[in-house]
C-alpha positions as CSV (number, residue, x, y, z in Angstrom):
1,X,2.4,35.4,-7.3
2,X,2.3,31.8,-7.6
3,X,2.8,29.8,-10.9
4,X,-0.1,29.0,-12.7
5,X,0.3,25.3,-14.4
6,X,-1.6,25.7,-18.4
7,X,-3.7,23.2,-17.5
8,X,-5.1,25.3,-14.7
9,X,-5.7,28.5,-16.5
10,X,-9.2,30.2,-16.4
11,X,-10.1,32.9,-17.9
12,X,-10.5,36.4,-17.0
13,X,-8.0,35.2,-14.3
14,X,-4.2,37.0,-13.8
15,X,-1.8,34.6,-14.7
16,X,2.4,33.5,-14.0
17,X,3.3,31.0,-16.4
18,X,6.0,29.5,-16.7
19,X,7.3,27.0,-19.6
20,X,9.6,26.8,-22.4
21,X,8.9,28.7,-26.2
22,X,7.3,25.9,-28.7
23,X,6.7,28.3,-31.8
24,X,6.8,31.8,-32.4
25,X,5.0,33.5,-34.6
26,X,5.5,37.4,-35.8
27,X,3.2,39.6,-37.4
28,X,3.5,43.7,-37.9
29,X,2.1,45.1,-35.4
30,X,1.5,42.0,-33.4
31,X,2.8,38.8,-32.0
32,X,2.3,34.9,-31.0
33,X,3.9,32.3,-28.7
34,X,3.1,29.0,-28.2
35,X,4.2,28.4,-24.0
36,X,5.0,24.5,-23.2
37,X,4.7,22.9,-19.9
38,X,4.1,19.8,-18.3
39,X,0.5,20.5,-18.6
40,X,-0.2,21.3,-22.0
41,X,0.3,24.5,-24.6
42,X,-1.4,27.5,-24.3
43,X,-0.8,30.6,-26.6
44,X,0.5,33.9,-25.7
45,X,-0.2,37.0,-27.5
46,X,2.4,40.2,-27.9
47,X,1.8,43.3,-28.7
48,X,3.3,47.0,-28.2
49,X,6.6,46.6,-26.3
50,X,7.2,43.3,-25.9
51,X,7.6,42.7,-29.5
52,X,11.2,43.8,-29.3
53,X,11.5,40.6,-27.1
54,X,10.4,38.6,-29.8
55,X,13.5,38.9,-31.9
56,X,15.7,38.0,-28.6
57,X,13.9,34.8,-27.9
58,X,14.9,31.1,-29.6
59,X,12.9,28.3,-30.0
60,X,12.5,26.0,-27.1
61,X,13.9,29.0,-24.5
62,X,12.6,29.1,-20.7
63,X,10.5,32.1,-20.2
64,X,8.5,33.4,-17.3
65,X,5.3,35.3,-18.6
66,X,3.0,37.3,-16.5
67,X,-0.6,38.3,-18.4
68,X,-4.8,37.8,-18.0
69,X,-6.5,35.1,-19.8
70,X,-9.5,35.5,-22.2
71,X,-11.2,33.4,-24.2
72,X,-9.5,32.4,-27.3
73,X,-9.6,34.5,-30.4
74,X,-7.6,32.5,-32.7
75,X,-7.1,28.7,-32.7
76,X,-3.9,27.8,-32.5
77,X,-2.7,24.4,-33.6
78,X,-1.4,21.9,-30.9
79,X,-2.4,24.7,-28.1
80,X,-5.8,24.9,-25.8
81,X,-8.2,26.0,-27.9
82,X,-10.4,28.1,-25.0
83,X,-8.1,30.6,-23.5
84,X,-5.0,32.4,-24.5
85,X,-2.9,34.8,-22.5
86,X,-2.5,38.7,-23.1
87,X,1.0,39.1,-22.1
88,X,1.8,42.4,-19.9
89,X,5.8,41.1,-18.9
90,X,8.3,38.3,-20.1
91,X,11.2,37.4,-18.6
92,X,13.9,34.9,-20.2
93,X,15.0,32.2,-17.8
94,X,17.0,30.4,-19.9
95,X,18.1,31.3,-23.3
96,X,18.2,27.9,-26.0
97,X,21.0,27.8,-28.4
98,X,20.2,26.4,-32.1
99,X,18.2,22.7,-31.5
100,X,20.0,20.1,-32.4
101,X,16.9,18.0,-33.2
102,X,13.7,18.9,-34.2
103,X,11.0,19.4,-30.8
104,X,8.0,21.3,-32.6
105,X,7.8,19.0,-35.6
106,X,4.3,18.0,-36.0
107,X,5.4,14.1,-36.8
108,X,8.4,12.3,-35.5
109,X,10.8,12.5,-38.5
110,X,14.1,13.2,-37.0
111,X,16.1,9.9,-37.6
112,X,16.3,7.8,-33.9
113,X,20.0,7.6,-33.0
114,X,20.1,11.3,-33.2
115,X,16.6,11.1,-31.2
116,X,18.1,9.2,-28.7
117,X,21.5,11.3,-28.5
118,X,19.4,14.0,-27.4
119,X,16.7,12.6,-25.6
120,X,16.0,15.3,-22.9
121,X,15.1,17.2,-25.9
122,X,13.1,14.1,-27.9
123,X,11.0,13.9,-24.6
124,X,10.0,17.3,-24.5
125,X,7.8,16.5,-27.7
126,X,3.8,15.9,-26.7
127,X,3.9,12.1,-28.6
128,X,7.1,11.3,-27.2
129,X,6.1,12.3,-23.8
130,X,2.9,10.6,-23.8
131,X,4.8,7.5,-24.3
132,X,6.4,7.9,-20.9
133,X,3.5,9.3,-19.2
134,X,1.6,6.0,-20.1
135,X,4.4,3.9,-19.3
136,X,4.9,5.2,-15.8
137,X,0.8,4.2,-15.3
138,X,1.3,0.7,-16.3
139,X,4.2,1.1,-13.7
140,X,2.3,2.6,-10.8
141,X,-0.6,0.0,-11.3
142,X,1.4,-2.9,-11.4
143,X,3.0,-2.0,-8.2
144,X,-1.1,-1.4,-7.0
145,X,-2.1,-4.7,-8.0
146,X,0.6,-6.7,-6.6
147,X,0.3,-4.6,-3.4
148,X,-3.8,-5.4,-2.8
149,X,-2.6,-9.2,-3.9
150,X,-0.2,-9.3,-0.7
151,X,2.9,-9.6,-2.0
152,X,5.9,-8.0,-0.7
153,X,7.9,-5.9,-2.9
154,X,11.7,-6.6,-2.6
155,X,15.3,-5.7,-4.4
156,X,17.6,-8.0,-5.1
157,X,21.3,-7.3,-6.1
158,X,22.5,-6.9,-9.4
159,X,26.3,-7.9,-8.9
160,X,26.2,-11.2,-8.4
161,X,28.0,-14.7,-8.8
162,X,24.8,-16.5,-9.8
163,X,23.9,-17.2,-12.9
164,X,20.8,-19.3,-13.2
165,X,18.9,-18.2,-16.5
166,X,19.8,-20.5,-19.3
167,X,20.6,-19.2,-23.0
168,X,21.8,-16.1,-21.8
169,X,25.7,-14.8,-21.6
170,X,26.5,-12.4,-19.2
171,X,28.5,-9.3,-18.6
172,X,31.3,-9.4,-16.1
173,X,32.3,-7.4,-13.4
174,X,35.5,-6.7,-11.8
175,X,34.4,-6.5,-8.1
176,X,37.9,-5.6,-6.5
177,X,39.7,-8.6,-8.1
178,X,36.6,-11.3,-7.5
179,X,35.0,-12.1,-10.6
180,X,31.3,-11.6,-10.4
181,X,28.3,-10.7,-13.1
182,X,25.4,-8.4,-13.6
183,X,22.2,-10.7,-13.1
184,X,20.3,-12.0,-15.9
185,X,17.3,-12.5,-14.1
186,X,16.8,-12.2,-10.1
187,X,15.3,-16.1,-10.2
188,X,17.5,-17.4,-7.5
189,X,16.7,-14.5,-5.3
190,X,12.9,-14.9,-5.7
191,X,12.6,-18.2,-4.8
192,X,15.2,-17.5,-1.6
193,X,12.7,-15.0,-0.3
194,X,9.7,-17.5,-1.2
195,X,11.4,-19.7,1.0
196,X,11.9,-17.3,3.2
197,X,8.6,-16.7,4.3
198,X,7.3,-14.1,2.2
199,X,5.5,-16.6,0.3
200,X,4.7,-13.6,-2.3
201,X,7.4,-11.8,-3.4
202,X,7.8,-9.1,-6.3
203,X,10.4,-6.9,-7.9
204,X,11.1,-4.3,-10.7
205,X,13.9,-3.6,-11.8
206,X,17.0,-4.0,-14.1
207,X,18.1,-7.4,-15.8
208,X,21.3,-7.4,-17.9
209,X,21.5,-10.0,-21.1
210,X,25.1,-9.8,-22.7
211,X,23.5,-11.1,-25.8
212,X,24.2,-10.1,-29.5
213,X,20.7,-10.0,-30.5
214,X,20.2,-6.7,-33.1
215,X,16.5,-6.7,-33.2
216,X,13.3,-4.1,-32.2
217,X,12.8,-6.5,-29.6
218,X,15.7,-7.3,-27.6
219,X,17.7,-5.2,-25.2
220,X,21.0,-5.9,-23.3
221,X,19.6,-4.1,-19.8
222,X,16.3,-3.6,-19.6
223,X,13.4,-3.3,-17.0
224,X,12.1,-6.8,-15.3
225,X,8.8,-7.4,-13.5
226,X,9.4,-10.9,-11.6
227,X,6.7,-12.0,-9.1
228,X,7.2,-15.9,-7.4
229,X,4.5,-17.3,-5.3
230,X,4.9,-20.0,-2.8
231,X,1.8,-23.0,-2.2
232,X,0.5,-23.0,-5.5
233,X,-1.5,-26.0,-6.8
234,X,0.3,-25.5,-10.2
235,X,1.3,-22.9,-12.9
236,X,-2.3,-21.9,-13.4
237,X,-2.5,-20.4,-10.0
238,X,0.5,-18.3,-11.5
239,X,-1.4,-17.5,-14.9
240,X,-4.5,-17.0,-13.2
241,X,-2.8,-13.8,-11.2
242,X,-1.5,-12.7,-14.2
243,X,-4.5,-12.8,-16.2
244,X,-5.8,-10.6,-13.3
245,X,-2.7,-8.2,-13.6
246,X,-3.2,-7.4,-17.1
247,X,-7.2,-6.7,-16.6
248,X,-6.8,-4.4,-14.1
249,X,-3.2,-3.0,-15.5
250,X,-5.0,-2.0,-18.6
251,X,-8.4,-0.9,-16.9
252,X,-6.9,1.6,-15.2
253,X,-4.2,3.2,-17.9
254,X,-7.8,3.7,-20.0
255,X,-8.8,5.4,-17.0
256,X,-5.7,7.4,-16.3
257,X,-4.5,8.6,-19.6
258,X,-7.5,9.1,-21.8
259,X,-5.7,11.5,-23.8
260,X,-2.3,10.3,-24.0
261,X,-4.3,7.0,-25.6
262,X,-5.7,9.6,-28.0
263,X,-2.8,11.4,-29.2
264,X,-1.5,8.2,-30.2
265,X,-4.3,6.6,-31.4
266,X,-4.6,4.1,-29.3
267,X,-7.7,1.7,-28.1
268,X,-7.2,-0.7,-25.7
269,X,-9.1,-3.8,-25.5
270,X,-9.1,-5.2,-21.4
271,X,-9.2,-9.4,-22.1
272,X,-12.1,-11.3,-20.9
273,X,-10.5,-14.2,-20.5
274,X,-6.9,-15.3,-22.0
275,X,-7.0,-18.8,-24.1
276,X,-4.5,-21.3,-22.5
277,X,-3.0,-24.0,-25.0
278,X,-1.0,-26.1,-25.4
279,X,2.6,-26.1,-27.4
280,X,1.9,-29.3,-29.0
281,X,-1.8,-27.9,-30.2
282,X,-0.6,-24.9,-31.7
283,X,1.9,-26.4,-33.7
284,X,-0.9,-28.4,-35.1
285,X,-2.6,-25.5,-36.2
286,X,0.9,-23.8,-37.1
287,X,1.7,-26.5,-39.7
288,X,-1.4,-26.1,-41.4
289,X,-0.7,-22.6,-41.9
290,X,2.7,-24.0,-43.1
291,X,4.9,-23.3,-40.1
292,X,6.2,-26.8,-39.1
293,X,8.1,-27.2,-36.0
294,X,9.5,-30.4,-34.3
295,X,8.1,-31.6,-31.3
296,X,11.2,-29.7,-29.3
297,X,11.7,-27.1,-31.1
298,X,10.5,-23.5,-29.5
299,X,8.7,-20.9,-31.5
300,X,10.2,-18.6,-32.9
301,X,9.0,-14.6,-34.3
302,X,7.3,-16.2,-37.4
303,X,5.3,-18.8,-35.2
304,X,4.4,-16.1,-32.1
305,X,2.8,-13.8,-35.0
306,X,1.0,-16.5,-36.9
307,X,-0.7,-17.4,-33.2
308,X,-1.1,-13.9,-32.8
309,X,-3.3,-13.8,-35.7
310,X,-5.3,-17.1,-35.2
311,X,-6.1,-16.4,-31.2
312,X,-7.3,-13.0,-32.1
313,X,-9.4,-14.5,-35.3
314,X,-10.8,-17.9,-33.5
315,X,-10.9,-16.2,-30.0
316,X,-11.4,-12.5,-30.1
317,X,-8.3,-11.9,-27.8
318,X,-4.9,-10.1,-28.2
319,X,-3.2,-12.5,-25.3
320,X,-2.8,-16.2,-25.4
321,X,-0.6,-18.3,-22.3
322,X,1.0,-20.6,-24.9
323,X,1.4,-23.8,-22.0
324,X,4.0,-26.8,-21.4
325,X,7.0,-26.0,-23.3
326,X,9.3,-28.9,-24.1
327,X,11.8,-29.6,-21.7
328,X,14.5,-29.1,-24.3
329,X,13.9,-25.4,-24.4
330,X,13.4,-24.5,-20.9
331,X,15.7,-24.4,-17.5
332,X,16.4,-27.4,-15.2
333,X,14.7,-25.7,-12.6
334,X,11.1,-26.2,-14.2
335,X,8.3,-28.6,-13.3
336,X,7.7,-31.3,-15.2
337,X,4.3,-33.0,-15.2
338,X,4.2,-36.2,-13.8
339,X,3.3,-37.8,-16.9
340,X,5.0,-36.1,-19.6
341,X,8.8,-35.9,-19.1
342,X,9.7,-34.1,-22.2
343,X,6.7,-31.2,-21.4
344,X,6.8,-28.7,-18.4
345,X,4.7,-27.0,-16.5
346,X,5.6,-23.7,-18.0
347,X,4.2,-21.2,-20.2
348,X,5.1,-18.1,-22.2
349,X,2.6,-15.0,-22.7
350,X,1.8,-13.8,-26.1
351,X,0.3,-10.4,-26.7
352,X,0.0,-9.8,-30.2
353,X,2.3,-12.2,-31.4
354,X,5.1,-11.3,-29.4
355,X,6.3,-13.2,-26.6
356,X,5.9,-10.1,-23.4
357,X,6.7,-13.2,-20.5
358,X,7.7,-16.4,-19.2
359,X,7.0,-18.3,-16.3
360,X,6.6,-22.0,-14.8
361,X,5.6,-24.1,-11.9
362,X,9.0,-24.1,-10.2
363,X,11.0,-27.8,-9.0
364,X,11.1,-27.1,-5.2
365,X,11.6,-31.4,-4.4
366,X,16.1,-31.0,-4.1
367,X,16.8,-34.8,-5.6
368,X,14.5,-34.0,-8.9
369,X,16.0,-30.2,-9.4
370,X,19.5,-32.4,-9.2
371,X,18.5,-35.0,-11.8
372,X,17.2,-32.7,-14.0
373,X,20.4,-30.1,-13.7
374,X,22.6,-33.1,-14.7
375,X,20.6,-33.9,-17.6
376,X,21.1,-30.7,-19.1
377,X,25.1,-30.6,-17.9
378,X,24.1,-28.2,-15.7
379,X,26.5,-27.6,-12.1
380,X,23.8,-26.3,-9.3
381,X,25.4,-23.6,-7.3
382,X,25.7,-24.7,-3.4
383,X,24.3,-21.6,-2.5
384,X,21.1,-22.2,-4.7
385,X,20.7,-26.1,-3.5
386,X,20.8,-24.5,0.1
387,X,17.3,-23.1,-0.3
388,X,15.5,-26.6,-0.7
389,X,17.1,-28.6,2.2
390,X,14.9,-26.5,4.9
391,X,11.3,-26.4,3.7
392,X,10.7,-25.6,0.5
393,X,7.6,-25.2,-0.9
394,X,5.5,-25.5,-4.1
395,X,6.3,-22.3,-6.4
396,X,6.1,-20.9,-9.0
397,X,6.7,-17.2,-11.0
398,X,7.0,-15.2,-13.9
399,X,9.2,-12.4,-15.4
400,X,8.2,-10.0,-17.8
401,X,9.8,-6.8,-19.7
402,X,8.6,-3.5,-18.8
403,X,9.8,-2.4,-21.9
404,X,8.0,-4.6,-24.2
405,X,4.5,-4.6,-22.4
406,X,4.5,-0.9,-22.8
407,X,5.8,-1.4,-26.8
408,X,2.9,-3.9,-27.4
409,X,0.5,-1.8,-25.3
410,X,1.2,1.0,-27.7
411,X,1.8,-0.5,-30.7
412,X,5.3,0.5,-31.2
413,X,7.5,-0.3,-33.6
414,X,10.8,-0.8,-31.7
415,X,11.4,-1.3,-28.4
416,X,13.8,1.4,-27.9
417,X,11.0,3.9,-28.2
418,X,9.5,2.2,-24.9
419,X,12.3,3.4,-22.6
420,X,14.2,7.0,-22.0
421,X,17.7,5.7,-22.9
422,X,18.8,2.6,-24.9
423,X,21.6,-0.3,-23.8
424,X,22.1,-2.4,-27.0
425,X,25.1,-3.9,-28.6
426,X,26.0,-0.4,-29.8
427,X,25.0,1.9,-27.6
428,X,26.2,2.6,-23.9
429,X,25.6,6.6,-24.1
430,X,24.5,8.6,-22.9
């Protein structure tokens, strides 16, 4: 007999489920259990015989239950409320020792290291898993999008002896007796492959940041989404495509996980259109509220919030592209406008009042990149200069955090709650 997944069961239908125990209940003459799978909860009723099996079984244990659906007597909490299963043989698979953390608690109260020191068990909890399950939509998707825009996905090595990404240390590698690092940001390598006649280029994947930053928001390896994209007219093209990205991103996670969305509580509001202004206007509008900032200073958490809250009250919209950055704050290697030498033609993304990506209009004319790399004491790599000297076009790109877009998306509190397992300053396990 084939298994039958919980979210397939009909009634009046014979049944092979298989799943692990999520509650047991035991009454005199009669018994309950609550069967998990990747599908849902259903419950199982006991009676006669198989009640001595009862007393053998543990929370969370894999069991294999044959029996025949009907329509539900009782309502059980947490399970489908329109069948339940008569049970006519169990089987233990695998027997669970005690839990070392709580899976059927009905809130999330176990404290997080301990979460995270067991996280194949943390996961197995419906909330927990939803997490992941809408996570790995806004994954899929973004891969969708960028596929029907015509960009061609690549991977790019993570042991590297480039280091382009400014304000960032990095960790170092012993790579048989060369020194070498784990790449901060794969920058260099988009723009190689822009060049290189891909014109589009995108990966995912993982960026390392040996940075001592103990907040919700920062990570030292997460998950990057970088796109570049060659013969733009300037970094709107590159905001325009992500404007798109997030439209259709979150379109289709409404679409896909209607009831993950509800288990957390979640409503998701698809932007019309995303304001684009300027650094020097917000700050305006920041020092009123009594956030001052000098003209090159960046914003920090305090500032992105208080945006946050003025885009969504003068606007209506959870995004904003916060536009041309000062010069001080951001890399040789971006634009500056032709008329405004201490500005650039970059922006950051805001969702919410947290920064979620940065991107720019990229220097692709060699003599400017150099000028501008000496200003800021900056030694270009030979390697990287080599990728300008034979045709090199107008670019420009963007990288986000995986991690943090599915954190805003769902509200979260920490960041760490947006990935499966956690590389921070103290914590490299398991």
């Amino acid at each position: 007999m084939e298994r039958t997944l919980i979210e397939e069961i009909k009634t009046g239908k014979e049944v092979l489920l298989k799943g692990w125990v999520y509650e047991i209940r035991a009454l005199a003459k009669l018994g309950f259990i609550l069967l998990r799978d990747r599908t849902g909860i259903v419950q199982c009723v006991i009676q006669g015989d198989l009640m001595k099996q009862l007393s053998e079984l543990t929370l969370e244990s894999v069991v294999e239950i044959k029996g025949k659906a009907k329509a539900a007597n009782v309502k059980a909490e947490f399970a489908r409320k329109d069948v339940e299963v008569d049970c006519e043989d169990i089987q233990i698979i695998s027997k669970a020792e005690n839990l070392p953390i709580h899976v059927n608690e009905k809130t999330t109260t176990t404290e997080f290291q301990n979460r995270l020191d067991y996280r194949f068990l943390d996961t197995r909890k419906e909330n927990i898993s939803a997490v992941f399950k809408i996570r790995s939509s806004i994954y899929k998707n973004i891969i969708d999008f960028y596929d029907k825009e015509k960009f061609v996905i690549i991977n790019t090595p993570k042991i590297t002896t480039i280091g382009l990404e400014s304000g960032a240390d990095s960790f170092v590698v012993d790579y048989f007796g060369k020194k070498t690092v784990l790449a901060q940001s794969p920058q260099f390598y988009k723009q190689m492959f822009v060049h290189g006649g891909f014109e589009r280029v995108l990966e995912i994947g993982q960026v390392y940041r040996a940075e001592k930053s103990n907040t919700t928001r920062h990570l030292t390896e997460f998950t990057g989404v970088d796109f570049e994209m060659g013969f733009i007219k300037d970094e709107n093209d590159v905001m325009d495509v992500i404007e798109n990205m997030f439209k259709y991103v979150i379109e289709k996670v409404k679409e896909e996980r209607k009831e993950e969305l509800k288990l957390l509580n979640i409503e998701l509001k698809v932007p019309k259109k995303i304001p684009r202004i300027q650094m020097g206007e917000l700050k305006k509008i920041l020092a009123k509220k009594g956030k001052k900032l000098s003209e090159d200073d960046d914003l920090d958490a305090e500032a992105e919030t208080i945006i946050g809250e003025y885009i969504l009250k003068e606007y209506g919209e959870e995004f904003v592209f916060v536009t041309n950055y000062p010069a001080k704050v951001r890399p040789f290697y971006h634009m500056r406008p032709d008329k405004d030498p201490k500005g650039t033609r970059s922006f950051d993304l805001l969702w919410r009042g947290v920064e979620i990506a940065t991107g720019a209009q990229r220097e692709h004319r060699l003599d400017i990149l150099q000028k501008q790399a000496k200003e800021k004491g900056v030694k270009i790599p030979d390697i990287y200069e080599k990728i300008f000297r034979y045709g090199a076009v107008p670019h420009g790109g963007v990288g986000f955090g995986l991690d943090r877009i599915t954190q805003r998306m769902l509200n979260l509190d920490n960041i760490r709650e947006a990935l499966l397992l956690t590389r921070d300053t103290s914590r490299v396990s398991p």
